[in-house]
C-alpha positions in Angstrom: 47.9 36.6 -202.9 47.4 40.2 -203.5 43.4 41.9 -204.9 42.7 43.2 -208.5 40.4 45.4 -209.0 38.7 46.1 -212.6 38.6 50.1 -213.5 35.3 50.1 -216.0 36.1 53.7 -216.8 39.6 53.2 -218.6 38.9 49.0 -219.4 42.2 48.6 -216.8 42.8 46.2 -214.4 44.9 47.4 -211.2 47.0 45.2 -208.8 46.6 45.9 -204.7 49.8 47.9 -204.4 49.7 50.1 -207.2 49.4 53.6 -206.7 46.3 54.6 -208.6 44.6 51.7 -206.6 46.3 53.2 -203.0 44.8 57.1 -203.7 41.1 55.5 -204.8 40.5 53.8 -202.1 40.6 56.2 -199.6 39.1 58.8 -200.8 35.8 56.5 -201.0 36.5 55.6 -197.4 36.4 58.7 -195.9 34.1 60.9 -197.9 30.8 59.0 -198.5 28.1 60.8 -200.4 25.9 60.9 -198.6 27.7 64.0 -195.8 27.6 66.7 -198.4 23.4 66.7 -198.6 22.8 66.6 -194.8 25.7 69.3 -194.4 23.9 71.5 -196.8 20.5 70.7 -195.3 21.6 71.8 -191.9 23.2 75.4 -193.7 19.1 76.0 -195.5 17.4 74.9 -192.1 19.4 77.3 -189.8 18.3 80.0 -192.8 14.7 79.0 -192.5 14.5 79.9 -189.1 16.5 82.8 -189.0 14.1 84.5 -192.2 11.1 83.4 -189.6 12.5 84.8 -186.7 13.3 88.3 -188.9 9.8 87.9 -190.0 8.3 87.6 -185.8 10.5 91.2 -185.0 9.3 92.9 -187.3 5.9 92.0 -186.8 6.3 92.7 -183.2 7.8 96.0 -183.1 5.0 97.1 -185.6 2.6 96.5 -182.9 -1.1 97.5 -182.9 -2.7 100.3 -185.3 -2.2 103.7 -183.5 -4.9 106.2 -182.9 -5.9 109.1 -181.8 -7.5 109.6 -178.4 -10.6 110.9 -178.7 -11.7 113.9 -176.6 -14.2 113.2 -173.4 -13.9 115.9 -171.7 -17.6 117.2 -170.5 -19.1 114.1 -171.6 -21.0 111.2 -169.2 -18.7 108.6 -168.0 -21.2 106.0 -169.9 -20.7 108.0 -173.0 -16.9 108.4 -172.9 -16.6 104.9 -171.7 -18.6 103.6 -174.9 -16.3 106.2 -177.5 -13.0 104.8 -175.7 -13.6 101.4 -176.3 -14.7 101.6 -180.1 -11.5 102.6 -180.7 -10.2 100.0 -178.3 -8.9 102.0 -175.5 -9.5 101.2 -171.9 -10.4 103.9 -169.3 -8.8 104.0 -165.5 -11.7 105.7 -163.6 -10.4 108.4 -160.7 -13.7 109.9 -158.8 -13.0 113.5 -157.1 -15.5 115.7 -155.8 -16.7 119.2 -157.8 -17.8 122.6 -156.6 -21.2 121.8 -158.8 -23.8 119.5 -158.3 -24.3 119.3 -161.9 -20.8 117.9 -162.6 -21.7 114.8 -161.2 -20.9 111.8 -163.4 -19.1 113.9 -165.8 -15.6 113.6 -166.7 -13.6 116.9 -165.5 -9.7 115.2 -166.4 -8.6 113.1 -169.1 -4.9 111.6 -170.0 -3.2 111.4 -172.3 -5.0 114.6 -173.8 -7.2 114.5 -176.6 -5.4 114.3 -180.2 -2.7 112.2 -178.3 -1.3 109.1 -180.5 -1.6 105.7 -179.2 -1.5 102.2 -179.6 -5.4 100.5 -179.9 -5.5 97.7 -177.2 -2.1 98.4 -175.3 -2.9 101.9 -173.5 -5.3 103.2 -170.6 -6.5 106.2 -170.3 -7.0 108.0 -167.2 -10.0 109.9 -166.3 -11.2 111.9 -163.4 -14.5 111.6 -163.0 -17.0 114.1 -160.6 -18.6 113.2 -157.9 -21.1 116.4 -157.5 -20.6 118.3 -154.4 -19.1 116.9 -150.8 -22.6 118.8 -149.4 -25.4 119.9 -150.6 -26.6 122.0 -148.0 -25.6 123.9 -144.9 -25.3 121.7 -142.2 -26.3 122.5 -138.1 -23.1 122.6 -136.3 -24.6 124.5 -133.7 -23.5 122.8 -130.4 -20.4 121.5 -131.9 -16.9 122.1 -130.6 -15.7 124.8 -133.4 -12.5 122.8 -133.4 -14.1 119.5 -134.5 -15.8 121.3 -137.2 -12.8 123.5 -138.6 -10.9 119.6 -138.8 -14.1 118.2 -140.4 -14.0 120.5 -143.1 -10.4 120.4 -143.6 -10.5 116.7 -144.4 -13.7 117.7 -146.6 -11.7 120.6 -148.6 -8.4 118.1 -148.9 -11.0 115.3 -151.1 -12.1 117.8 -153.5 -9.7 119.8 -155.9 -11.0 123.2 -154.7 -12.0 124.4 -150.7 -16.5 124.5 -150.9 -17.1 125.4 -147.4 -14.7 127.6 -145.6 -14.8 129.2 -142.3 -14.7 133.0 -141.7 -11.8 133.7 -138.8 -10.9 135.1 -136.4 -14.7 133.8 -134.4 -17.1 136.1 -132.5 -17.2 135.4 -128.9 -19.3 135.6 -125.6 -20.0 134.5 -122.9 -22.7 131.9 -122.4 -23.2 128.4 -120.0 -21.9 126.5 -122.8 -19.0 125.0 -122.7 -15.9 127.5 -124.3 -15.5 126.4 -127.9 -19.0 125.3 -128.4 -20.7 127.3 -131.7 -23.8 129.3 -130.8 -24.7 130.9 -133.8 -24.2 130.7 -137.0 -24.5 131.8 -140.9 -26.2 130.9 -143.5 -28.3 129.3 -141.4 -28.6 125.4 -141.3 -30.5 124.0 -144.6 -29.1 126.8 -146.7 -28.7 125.3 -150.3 -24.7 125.0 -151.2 -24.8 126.8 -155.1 -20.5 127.7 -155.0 -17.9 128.4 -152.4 -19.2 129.3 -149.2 -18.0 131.5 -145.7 -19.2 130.2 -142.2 -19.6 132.9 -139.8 -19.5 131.0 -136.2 -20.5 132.5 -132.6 -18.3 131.0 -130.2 -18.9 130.5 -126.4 -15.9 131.9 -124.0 -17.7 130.0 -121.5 -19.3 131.4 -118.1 -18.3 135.3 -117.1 -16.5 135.2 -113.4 -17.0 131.4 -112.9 -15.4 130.2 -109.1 -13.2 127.3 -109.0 -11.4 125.7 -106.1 -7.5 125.9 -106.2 -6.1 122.2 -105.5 -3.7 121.5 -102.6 -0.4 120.6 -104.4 2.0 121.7 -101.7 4.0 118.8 -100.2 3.1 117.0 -103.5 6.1 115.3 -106.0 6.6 117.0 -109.4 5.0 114.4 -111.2 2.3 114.1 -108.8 1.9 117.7 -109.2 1.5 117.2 -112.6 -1.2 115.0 -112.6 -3.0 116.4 -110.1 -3.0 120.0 -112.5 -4.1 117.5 -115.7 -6.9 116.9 -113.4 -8.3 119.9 -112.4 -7.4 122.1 -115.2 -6.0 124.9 -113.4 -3.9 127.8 -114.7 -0.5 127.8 -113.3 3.1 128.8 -113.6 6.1 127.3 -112.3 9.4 128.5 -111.0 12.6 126.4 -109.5 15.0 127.0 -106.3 17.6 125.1 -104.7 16.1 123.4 -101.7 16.6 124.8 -98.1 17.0 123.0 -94.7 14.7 119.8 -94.0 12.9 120.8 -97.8 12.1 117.3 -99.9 13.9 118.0 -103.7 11.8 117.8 -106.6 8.9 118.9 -104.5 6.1 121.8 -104.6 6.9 123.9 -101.6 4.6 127.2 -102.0 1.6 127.8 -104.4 0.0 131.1 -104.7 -3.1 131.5 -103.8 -3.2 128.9 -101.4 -5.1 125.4 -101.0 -9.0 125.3 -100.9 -9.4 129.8 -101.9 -11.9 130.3 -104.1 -10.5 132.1 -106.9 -11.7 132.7 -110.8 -11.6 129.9 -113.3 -8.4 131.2 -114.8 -6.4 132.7 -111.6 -3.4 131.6 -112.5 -1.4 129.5 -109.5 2.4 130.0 -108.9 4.0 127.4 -107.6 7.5 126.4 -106.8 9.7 123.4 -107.2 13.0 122.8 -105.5 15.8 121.1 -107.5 17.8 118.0 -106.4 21.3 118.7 -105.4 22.8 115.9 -107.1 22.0 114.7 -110.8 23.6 111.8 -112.8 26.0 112.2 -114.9 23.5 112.1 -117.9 20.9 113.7 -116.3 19.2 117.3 -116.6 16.7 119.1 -114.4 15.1 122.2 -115.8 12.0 124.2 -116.6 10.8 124.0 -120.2 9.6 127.5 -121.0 7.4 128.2 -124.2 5.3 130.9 -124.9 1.4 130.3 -126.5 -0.2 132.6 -128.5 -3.4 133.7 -126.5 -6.5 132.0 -127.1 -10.3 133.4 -126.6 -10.8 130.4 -125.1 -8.7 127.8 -123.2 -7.4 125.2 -125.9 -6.0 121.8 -125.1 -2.3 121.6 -124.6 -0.1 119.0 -124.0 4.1 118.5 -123.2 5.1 115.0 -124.2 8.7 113.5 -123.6 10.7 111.3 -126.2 13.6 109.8 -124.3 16.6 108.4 -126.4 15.4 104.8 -125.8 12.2 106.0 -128.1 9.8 105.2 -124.9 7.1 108.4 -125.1 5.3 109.7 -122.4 3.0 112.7 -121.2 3.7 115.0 -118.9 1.0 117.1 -118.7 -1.8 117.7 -120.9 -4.4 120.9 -119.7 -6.5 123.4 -121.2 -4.8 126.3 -121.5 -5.6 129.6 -122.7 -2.3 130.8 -124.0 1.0 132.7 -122.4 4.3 131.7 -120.7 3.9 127.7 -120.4 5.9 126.5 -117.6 7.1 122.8 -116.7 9.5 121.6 -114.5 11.7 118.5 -115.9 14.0 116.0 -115.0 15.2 113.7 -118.1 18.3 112.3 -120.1 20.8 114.4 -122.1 19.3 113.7 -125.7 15.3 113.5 -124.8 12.8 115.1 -127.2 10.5 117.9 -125.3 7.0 118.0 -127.6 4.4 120.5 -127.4 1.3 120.1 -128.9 -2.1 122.4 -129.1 -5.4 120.8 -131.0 -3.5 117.3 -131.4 -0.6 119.3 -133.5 2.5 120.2 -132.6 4.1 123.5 -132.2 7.6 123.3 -130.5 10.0 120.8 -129.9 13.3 121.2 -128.2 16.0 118.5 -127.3 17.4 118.2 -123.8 21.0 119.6 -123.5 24.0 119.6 -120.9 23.7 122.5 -118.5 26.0 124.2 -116.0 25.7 123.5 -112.8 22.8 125.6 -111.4 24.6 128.2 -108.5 23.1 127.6 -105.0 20.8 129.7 -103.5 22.2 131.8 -100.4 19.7 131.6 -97.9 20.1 134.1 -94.5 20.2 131.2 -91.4 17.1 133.3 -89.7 15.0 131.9 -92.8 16.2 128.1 -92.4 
C-alpha cells in the first residue's frame, strides 16, 4: 500500500510515486531551515571581529600624543628632571666631570636636542650631567715616582671630556740621594686652588752623581742564569755571540768586561759574551735580539718577554735601563713573539724567523 499526501496549497492529493511528490520531498530533506541563519550568522561574526581588529591597529599605530622636548640645558638636574616628566618624558642620567667647579649638578648634554618631536611616555632622554672638577686643588706629589703621577693623571684626564691638569715635559733634572724618578720640586705649589686648565712643572731626581756599584761575576754562568742574575742587580750591559772554542760550555758567558767584584760607576756598562750551540733543532733559533731605546735622564724599567707559539709567556729579563742599544741573547722556536716593553707598555715586537746557518769562527790553534 502506497502513502498520499494532501497538498493544502492547490486542495490536491498526491500518490507516493508521482513526480511532484518525488521532487518535494527531498528538497525538505536536505535543506532544513534552519542552515541559512547560522550560515549567515557565522559571515556578520567573522565581520565583527575583523571591524574590531581594524579598530585596535589603528589605535595602535596612533600611539601616544607627541611633544616637544623641552630644553635643559644649563638647568639643575632636579629642575630638568621635574620639566621632563610633566611632559612625561623620562631622563637617562650620564655623570662626567667639568673643568668648573660651578658646573656641578648641572646638565652640560642633552638628547634628543631640544625642539625634537617625540612620543609622551615611550622615549628617554639622555643627559650628561657635571660632576664639578676631578680636583680642586694642587695636590703634593712631591716624593712620588713622576711616572706614577704622569699615569694618575692620564686616567684622571681620560674621565673628564677635557685634560684639567697636565704636565709640562720634557722634566728638569739633578742630581740628589733620592731615588731617579722621584719629583723634588714642583709648581704651583701644593694647595694651589684649581680655577681652569693647569701646567705641572716637576724637578726630577737623576739620582746620586758618581755612585760605586759592584760588577757581578756572571762568567761561567748559563744564559738564562745570566739573565737573572743582571734582573737582580740592575747592571748596564751589552751582549755579543761567538761560536764556542775548544773545552768552552755553549750557551754560556765566557768574558765580561770589566771583570767580577771591580768597582765601577752605577751605569759602566758590562760587555759580555755568549757562545752559541753548534747544533739547533730543526725548529729552533739562537740569536741576539737587538733594539735600540731612546735615552732616558734616568734609568726606566724595561722588560723583553717571549710568546712561544704554544701561547705560554715568559720574561726574560726585566732591568732598569737608561736607554741605547738593548742587547739579549735567545734561543726559542721558529714562530715566537719577542715583546719589549718600557713603563708597563710596549714598544717593539718582532717574531722569531728561520736563519742561515751562522759561519764558524776560525780560531788560530795557539789561542785554543
Amino acid at each position: 500500500m502506497g502513502y498520499i499526501r494532501f497538498d493544502p496549497n492547490t486542495a490536491s492529493v498526491q500518490q507516493e510515486g508521482s513526480r511532484d511528490f518525488q521532487q518535494e520531498v527531498p528538497s525538505r530533506l536536505h535543506k532544513p531551515p534552519h542552515v541559512s541563519f547560522f550560515i549567515f550568522l557565522a559571515f556578520c561574526l567573522i565581520l565583527l571581529v575583523g571591524i574590531i581588529a581594524l579598530v585596535v591597529f589603528f589605535v595602535a599605530v596612533q600611539g601616544a600624543e607627541e611633544i616637544k622636548v623641552p630644553d635643559v640645558l644649563g638647568k639643575d638636574v632636579t629642575t630638568a628632571w621635574l620639566e621632563l616628566q610633566e611632559k612625561e618624558l623620562y631622563p637617562r642620567i650620564q655623570l662626567r666631570y667639568s673643568q668648573s667647579s660651578s658646573d656641578k649638578g648641572l646638565i652640560l648634554e642633552q638628547s634628543p636636542a631640544p625642539g625634537s618631536t617625540v612620543k609622551a611616555g615611550s622615549h628617554r632622554i639622555q643627559l650628561v650631567v657635571s660632576q664639578g672638577v676631578i680636583i680642586s686643588r694642587v695636590e703634593d706629589y712631591r716624593g712620588r715616582q713622576v711616572n706614577d703621577v704622569r699615569v694618575e693623571l692620564q686616567m684622571l684626564s681620560t674621565s673628564a671630556s677635557k685634560t684639567l691638569v697636565s704636565l709640562q715635559e720634557p722634566f728638569m733634572y739633578e742630581y740628589s740621594p733620592e731615588v731617579p724618578g722621584t719629583i723634588l720640586q714642583q709648581h704651583p705649589e701644593p694647595g694651589t686652588s684649581i680655577t681652569g686648565p693647569l701646567t705641572l712643572e716637576f724637578v726630577v731626581s737623576r739620582g746620586p752623581e758618581n755612585v760605586m756599584i759592584q760588577i757581578p761575576a756572571l762568567v761561567g754562568l748559563s744564559m738564562n742564569a745570566a739573565l737573572e742574575e743582571i734582573s737582580r742587580s740592575g747592571i748596564n750591559f751589552v751582549f755579543s755571540l761567538r761560536q764556542a772554542r775548544m773545552n768552552e760550555p755553549v750557551e754560556t758567558v765566557v768574558s765580561q768586561d770589566p771583570p767580577s767584584q771591580s768597582q765601577a760607576a752605577a751605569q759602566t756598562r758590562v760587555a759580555l759574551t755568549v757562545t752559541v750551540p753548534p747544533v739547533l733543532g730543526s725548529n729552533e733559533v739562537f740569536a741576539l735580539f737587538t733594539y735600540t731605546i731612546p735615552r732616558n735622564p734616568y734609568p726606566l724599567p724595561v722588560q723583553l718577554e717571549r710568546l712561544l707559539p704554544s701561547g705560554e709567556r715568559r720574561s726574560l729579563i726585566t732591568v732598569p735601563y737608561r736607554g741605547g742599544e738593548f742587547t739579549v741573547p735567545y734561543r726559542l722556536p721558529v714562530g715566537s713573539v719577542l715583546i719589549l716593553s718600557m713603563l708597563n707598555r710596549e714598544i717593539h715586537r718582532e717574531t722569531v724567523m728561520p736563519r742561515a746557518p751562522a759561519l764558524v769562527e776560525e780560531v788560530p790553534l795557539d789561542q785554543w
